[in-house]
C-alpha positions as a LaTeX table, in Angstrom:
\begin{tabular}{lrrr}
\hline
Residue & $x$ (\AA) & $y$ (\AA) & $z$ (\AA) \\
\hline
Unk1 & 150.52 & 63.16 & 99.97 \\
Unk2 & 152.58 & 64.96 & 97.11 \\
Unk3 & 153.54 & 61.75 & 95.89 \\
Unk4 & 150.04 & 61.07 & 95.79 \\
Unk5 & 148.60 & 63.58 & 94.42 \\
Unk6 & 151.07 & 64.03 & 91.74 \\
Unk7 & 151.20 & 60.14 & 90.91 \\
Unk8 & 146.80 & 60.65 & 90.60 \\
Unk9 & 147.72 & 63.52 & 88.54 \\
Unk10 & 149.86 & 61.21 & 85.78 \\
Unk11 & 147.67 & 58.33 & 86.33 \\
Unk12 & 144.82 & 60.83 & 85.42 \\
Unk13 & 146.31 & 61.99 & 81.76 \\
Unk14 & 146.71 & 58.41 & 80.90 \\
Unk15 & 142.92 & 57.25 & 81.64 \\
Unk16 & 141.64 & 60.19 & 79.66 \\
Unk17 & 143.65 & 59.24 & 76.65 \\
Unk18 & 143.17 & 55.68 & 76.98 \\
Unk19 & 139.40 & 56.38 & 78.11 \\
Unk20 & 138.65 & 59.00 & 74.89 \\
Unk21 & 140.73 & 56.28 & 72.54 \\
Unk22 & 138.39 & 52.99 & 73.40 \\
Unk23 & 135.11 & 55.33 & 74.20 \\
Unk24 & 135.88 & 56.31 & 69.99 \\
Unk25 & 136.19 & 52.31 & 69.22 \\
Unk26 & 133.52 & 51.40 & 70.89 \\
Unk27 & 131.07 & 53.87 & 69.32 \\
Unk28 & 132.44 & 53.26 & 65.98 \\
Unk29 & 131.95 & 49.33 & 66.15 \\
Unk30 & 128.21 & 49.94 & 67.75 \\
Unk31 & 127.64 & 52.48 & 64.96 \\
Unk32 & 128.91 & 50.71 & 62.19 \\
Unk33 & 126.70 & 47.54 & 63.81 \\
Unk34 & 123.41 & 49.17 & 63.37 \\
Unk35 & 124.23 & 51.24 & 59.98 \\
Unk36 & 125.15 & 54.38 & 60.49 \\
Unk37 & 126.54 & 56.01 & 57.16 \\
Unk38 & 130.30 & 56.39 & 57.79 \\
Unk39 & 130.38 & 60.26 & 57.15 \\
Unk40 & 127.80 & 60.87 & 59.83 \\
Unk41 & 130.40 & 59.01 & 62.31 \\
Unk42 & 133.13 & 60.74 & 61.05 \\
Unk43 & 131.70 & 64.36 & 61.65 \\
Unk44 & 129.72 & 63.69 & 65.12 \\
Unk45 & 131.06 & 60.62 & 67.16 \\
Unk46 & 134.98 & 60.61 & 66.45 \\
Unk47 & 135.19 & 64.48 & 66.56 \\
Unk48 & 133.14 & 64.51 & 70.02 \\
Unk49 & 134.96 & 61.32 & 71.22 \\
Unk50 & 138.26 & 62.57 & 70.14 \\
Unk51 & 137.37 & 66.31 & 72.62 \\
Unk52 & 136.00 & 63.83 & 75.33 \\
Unk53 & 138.95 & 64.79 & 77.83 \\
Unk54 & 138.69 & 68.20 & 77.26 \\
Unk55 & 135.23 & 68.10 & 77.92 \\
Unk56 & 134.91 & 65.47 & 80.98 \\
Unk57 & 137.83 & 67.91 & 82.42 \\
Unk58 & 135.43 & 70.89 & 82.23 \\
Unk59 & 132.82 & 69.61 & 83.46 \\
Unk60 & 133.88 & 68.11 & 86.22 \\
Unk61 & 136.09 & 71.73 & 87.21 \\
Unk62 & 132.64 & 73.37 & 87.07 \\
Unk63 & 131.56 & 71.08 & 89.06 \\
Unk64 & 134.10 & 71.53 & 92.02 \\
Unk65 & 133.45 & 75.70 & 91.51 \\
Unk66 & 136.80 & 76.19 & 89.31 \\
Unk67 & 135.40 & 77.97 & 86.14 \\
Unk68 & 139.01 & 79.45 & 85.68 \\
Unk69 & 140.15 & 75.89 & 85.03 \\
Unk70 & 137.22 & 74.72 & 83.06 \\
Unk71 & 137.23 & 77.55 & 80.24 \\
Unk72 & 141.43 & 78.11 & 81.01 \\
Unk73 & 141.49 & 74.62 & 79.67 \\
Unk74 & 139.69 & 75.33 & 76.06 \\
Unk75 & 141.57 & 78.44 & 75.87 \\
Unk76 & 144.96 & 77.01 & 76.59 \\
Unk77 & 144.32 & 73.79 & 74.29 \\
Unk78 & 143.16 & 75.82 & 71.48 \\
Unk79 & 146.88 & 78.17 & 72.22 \\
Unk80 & 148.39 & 75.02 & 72.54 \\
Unk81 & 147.27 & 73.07 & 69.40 \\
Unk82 & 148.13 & 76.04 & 67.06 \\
Unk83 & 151.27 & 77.31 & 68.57 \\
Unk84 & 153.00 & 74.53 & 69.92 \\
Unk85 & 151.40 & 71.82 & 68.07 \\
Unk86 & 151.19 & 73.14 & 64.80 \\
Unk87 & 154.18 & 75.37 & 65.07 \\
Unk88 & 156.09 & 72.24 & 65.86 \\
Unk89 & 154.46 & 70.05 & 62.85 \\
Unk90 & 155.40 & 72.68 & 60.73 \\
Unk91 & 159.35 & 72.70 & 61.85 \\
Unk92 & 159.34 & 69.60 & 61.60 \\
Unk93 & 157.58 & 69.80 & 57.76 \\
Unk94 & 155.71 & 72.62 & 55.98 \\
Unk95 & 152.04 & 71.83 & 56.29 \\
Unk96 & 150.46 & 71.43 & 52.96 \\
Unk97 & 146.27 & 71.53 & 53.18 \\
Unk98 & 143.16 & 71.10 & 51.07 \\
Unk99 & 141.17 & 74.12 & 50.04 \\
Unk100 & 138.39 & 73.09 & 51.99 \\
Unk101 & 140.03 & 73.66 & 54.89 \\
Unk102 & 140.36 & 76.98 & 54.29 \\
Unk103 & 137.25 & 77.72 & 52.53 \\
Unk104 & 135.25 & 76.80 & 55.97 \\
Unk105 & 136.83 & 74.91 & 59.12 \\
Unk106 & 139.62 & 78.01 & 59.50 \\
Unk107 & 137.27 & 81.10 & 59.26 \\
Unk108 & 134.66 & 79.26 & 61.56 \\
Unk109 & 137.69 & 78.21 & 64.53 \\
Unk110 & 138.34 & 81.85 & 63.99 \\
Unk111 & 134.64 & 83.32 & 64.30 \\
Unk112 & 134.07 & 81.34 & 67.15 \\
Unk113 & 137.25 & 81.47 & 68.71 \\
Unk114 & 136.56 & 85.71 & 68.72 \\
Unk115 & 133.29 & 84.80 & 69.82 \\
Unk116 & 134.41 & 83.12 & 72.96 \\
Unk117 & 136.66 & 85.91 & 73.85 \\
Unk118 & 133.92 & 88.36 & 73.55 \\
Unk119 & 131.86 & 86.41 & 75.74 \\
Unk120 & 134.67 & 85.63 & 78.18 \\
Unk121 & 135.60 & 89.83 & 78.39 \\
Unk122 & 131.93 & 90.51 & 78.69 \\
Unk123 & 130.77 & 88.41 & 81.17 \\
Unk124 & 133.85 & 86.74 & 82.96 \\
Unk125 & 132.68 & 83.33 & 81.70 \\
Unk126 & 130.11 & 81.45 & 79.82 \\
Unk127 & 126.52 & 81.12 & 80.76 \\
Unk128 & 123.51 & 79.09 & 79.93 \\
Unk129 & 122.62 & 81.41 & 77.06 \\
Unk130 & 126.42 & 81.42 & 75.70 \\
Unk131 & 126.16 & 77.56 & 75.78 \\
Unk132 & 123.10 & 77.50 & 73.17 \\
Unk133 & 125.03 & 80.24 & 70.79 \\
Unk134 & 128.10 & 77.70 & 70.68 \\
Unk135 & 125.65 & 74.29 & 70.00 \\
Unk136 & 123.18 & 76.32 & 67.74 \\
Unk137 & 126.95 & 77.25 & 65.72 \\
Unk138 & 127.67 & 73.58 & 66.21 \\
Unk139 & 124.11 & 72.44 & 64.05 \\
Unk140 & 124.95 & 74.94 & 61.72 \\
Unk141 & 128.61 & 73.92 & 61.18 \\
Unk142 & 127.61 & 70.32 & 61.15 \\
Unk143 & 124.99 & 70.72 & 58.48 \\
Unk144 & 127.25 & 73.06 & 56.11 \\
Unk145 & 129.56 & 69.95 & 56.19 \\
Unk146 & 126.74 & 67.81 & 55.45 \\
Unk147 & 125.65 & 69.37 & 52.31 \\
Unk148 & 129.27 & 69.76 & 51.22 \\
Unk149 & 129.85 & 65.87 & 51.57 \\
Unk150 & 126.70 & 65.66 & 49.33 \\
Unk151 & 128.46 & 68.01 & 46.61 \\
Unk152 & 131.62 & 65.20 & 46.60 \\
Unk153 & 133.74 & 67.14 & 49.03 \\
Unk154 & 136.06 & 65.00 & 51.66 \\
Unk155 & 135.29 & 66.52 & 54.79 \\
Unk156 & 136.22 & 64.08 & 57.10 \\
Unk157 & 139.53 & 64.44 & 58.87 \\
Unk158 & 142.55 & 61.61 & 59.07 \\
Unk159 & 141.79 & 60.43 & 62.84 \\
Unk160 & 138.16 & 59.79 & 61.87 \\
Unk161 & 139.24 & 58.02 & 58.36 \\
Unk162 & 141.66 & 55.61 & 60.98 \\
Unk163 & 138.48 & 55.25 & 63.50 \\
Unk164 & 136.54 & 54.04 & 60.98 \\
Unk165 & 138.79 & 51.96 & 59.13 \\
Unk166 & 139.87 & 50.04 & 62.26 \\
Unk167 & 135.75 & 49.48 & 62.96 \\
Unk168 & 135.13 & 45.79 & 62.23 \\
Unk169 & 132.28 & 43.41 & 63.18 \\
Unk170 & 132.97 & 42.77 & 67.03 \\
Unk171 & 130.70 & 41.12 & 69.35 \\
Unk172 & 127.82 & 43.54 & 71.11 \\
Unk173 & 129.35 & 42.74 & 74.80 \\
Unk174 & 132.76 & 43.61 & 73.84 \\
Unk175 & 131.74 & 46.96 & 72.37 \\
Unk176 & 129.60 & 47.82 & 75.39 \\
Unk177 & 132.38 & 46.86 & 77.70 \\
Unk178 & 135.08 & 49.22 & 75.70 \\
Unk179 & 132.13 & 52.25 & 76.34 \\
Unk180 & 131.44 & 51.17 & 79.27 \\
Unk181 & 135.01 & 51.40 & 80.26 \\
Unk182 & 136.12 & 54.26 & 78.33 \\
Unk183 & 133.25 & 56.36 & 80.00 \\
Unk184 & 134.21 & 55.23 & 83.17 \\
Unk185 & 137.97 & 56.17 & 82.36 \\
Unk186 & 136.89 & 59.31 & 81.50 \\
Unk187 & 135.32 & 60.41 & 84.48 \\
Unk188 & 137.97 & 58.92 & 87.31 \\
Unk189 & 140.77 & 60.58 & 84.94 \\
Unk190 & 139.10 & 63.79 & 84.80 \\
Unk191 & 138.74 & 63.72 & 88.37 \\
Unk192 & 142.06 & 62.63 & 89.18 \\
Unk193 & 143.35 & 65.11 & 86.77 \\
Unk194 & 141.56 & 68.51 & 88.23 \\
Unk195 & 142.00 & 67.35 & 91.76 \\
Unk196 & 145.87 & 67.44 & 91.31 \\
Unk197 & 145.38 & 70.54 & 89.31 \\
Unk198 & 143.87 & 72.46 & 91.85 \\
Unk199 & 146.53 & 71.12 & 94.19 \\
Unk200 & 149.50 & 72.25 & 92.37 \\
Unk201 & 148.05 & 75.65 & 92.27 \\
Unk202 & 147.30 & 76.13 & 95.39 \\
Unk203 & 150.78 & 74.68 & 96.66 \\
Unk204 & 151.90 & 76.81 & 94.26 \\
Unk205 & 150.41 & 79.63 & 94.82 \\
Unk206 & 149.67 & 80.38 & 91.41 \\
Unk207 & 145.91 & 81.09 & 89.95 \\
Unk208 & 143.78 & 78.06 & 88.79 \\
Unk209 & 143.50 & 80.16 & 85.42 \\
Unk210 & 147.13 & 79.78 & 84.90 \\
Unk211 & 146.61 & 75.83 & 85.87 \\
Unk212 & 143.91 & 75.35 & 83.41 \\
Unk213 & 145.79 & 77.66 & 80.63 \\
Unk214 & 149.56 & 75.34 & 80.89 \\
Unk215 & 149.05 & 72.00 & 83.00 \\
Unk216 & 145.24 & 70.90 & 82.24 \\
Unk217 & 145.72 & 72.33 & 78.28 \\
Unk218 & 148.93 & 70.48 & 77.46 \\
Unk219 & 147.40 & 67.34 & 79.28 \\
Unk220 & 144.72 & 67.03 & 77.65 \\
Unk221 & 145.88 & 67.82 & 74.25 \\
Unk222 & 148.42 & 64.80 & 74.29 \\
Unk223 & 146.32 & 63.13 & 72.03 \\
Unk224 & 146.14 & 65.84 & 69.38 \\
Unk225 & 150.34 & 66.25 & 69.66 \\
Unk226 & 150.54 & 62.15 & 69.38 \\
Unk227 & 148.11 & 62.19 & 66.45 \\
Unk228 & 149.66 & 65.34 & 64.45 \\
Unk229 & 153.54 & 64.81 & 65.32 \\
Unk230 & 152.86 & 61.91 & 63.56 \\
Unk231 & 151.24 & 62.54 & 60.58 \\
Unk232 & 153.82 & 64.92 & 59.96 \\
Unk233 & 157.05 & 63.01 & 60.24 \\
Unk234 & 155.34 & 60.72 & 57.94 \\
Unk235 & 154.29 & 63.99 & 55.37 \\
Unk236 & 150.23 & 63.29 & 56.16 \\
Unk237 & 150.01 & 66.95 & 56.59 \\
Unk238 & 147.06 & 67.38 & 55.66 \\
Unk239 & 145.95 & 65.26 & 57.73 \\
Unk240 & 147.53 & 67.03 & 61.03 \\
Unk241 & 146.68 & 70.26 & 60.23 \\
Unk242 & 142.89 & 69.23 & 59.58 \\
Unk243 & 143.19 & 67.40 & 62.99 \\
Unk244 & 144.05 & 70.37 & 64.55 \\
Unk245 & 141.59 & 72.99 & 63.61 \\
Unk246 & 138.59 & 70.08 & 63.77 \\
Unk247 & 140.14 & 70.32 & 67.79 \\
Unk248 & 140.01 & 73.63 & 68.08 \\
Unk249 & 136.45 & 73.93 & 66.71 \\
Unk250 & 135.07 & 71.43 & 68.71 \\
Unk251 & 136.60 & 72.38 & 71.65 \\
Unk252 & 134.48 & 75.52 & 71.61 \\
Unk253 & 131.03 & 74.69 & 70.10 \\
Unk254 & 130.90 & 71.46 & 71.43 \\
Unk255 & 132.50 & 71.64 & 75.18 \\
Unk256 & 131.51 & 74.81 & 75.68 \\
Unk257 & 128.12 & 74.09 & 74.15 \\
Unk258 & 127.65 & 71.59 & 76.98 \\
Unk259 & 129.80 & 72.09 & 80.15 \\
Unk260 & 127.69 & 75.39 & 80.99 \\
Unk261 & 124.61 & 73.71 & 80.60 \\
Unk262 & 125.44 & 71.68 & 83.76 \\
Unk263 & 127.18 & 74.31 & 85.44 \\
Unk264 & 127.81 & 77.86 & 84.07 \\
Unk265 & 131.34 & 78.60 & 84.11 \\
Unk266 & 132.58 & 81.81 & 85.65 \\
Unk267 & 136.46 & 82.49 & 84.75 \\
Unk268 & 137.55 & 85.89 & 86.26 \\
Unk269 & 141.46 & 84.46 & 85.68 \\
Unk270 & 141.27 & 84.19 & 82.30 \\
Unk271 & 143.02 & 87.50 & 81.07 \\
Unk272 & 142.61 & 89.66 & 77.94 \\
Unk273 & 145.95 & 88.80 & 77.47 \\
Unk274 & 145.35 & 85.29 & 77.46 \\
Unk275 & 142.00 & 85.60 & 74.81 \\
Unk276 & 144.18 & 87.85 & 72.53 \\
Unk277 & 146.65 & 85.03 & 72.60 \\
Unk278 & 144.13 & 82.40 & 71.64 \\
Unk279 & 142.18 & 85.13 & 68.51 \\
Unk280 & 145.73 & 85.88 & 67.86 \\
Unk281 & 146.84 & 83.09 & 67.28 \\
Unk282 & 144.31 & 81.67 & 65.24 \\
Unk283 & 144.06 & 84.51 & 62.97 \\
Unk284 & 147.83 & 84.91 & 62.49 \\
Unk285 & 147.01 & 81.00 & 60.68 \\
Unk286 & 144.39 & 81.70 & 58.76 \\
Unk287 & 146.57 & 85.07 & 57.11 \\
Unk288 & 149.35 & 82.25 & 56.97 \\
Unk289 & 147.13 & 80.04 & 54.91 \\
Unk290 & 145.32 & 82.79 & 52.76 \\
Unk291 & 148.77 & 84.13 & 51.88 \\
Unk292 & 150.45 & 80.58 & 50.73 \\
Unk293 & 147.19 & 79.18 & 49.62 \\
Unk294 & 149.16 & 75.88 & 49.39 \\
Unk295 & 150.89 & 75.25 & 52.95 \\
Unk296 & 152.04 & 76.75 & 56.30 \\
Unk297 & 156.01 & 76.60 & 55.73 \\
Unk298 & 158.72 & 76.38 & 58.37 \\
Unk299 & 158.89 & 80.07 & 59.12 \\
Unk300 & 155.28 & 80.49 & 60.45 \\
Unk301 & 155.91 & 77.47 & 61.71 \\
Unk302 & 159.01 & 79.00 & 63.72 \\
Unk303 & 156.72 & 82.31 & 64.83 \\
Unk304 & 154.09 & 80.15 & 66.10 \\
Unk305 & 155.53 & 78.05 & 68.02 \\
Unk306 & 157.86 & 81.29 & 69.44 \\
Unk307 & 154.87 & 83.17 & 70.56 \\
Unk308 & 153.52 & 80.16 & 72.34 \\
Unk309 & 157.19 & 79.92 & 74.30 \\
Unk310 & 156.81 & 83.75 & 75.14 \\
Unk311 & 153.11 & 83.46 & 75.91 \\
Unk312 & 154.61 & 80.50 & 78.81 \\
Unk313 & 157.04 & 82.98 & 79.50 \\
Unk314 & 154.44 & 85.85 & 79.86 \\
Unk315 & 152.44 & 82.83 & 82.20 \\
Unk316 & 155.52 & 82.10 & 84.53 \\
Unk317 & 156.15 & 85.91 & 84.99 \\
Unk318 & 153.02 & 86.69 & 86.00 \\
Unk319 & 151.77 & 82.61 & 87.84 \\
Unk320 & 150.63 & 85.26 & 90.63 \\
\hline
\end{tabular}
């Protein structure tokens, strides 16, 4: 049964990776088939498609009752793209960025990242209500990147620019059949995924917060460390590091702008520790970036990607 469980667990991670990456090319091709303008793509369907695991994952813990793993896992991805992720890109090379990154997508992860926190402290979760705050911030963010790509401003990220360039004329069946089966990839991984969650922390013996905050984060940002590792070895910085906070966004406004709509989450695990962590974090990178104005060298690199090893540390300590 361990065996099992543990081998549905792996299998799990791989379907939502290979489900999110052919759900993408599939919507691509069948938006690119009936005209959609590229930019609209770009900012809606790869930047949803490219969350999809994070979001089939909280859904379907809300589902089962385990709120602690459903918002653990948005707070420990967002922890886990900025201090591990990024802190490791930026090791690896200092990550040079556009202004416009700075000028909106890095105050907005940090409003909203503060918002969730408050909401999270307030009401041990995220209700119905809290759901419509993070999609009516989703419309707004959406349309402010609208009417900059109208002013001649490149606002669409590297994974989006390789989604759409990849997007050829394919025959209709074949790009049903690769949503079809990304969907359904989706939704057995998921599944797979939180069941053996759940199981490891209840052999364990550990909280399903502290599951959802280490296990179901780092799983289901695999994509995000493939994509941004990456781009930095080959110096596309800019390219990770927009990646990366287009993640973090979306994994607030938009997941939990929808999970809580079909279930509200309730997450009395989820620490103050662990949403200082996550604010933290992301404002330690936006003083990074205001103070550089050019990059995020090796030595914020080096503190991020510390305080991510002590904030495991902190996790292990405490797995009670």
């Amino acid at each position: 049964m361990t065996c099992l469980t543990l081998g549905g667990g792996v299998l799990g991670i791989a379907a939502l990776y290979y489900g999110a990456d052919y759900l993408v090319r599939g919507g691509v091709a069948l938006a690119r088939r009936f005209r959609v303008p590229a930019l609209v793509i770009g900012l809606t369907l790869v930047a949803f498609g490219t969350s999809a695991p994070e979001l089939v994952v909280s859904i379907c813990a809300s589902l089962q009752g385990s709120g602690d793993i459903s918002i653990g896992n948005v707070v420990g991805s967002n922890i886990c793209n900025l201090g591990l992720i990024l802190g490791l890109c930026a090791i690896i090379s200092p990550m040079a960025f556009a202004p416009g990154l700075l000028k909106l997508d890095v105050p907005a992860m940090v409003l909203v990242s503060l918002l969730l926190a408050w909401m999270v402290w307030i009401g041990h979760g995220v209700g119905r209500f809290g759901a419509l705050i993070f999609l009516l911030c989703f419309a707004i963010y959406l349309g402010i990147q609208l009417c900059r790509a109208r002013r001649g401003e490149d606002v669409v990220d590297g994974e989006a620019k390789d989604a759409l360039a990849e997007a050829g004329e394919h025959p209709l069946a074949l790009i049903l059949l690769w949503i079809a089966g990304g969907l359904t990839a989706l939704v057995v991984g998921a599944h797979l995924f939180v069941n053996a969650a759940i199981w490891i922390a209840r052999t364990a013996g550990v909280s399903e917060a502290v599951i959802g905050l280490t296990v179901v984060a780092v799983g289901t940002s695999l994509p995000e460390l493939a994509t941004s590792l990456v781009a930095a070895i080959r110096k596309e910085q800019d390219i990770a590091l927009g990646n990366l906070v287009g993640s973090n966004l979306f994994n607030i406004i938009c997941i939990l702008g929808i999970a809580p709509l079909v279930s509200p989450l309730e997450a009395r695990g989820i620490t103050a520790a662990d949403l200082c962590v996550m604010s933290g974090i992301a404002c330690f990178v936006w003083g990074a970036m205001l103070l550089n104005r050019t990059r995020i060298g090796r030595g914020s690199g080096i503190v991020l990607f510390a305080a991510y090893c002590g904030y495991v540390f902190y996790l292990v300590q405490n797995a009670g």
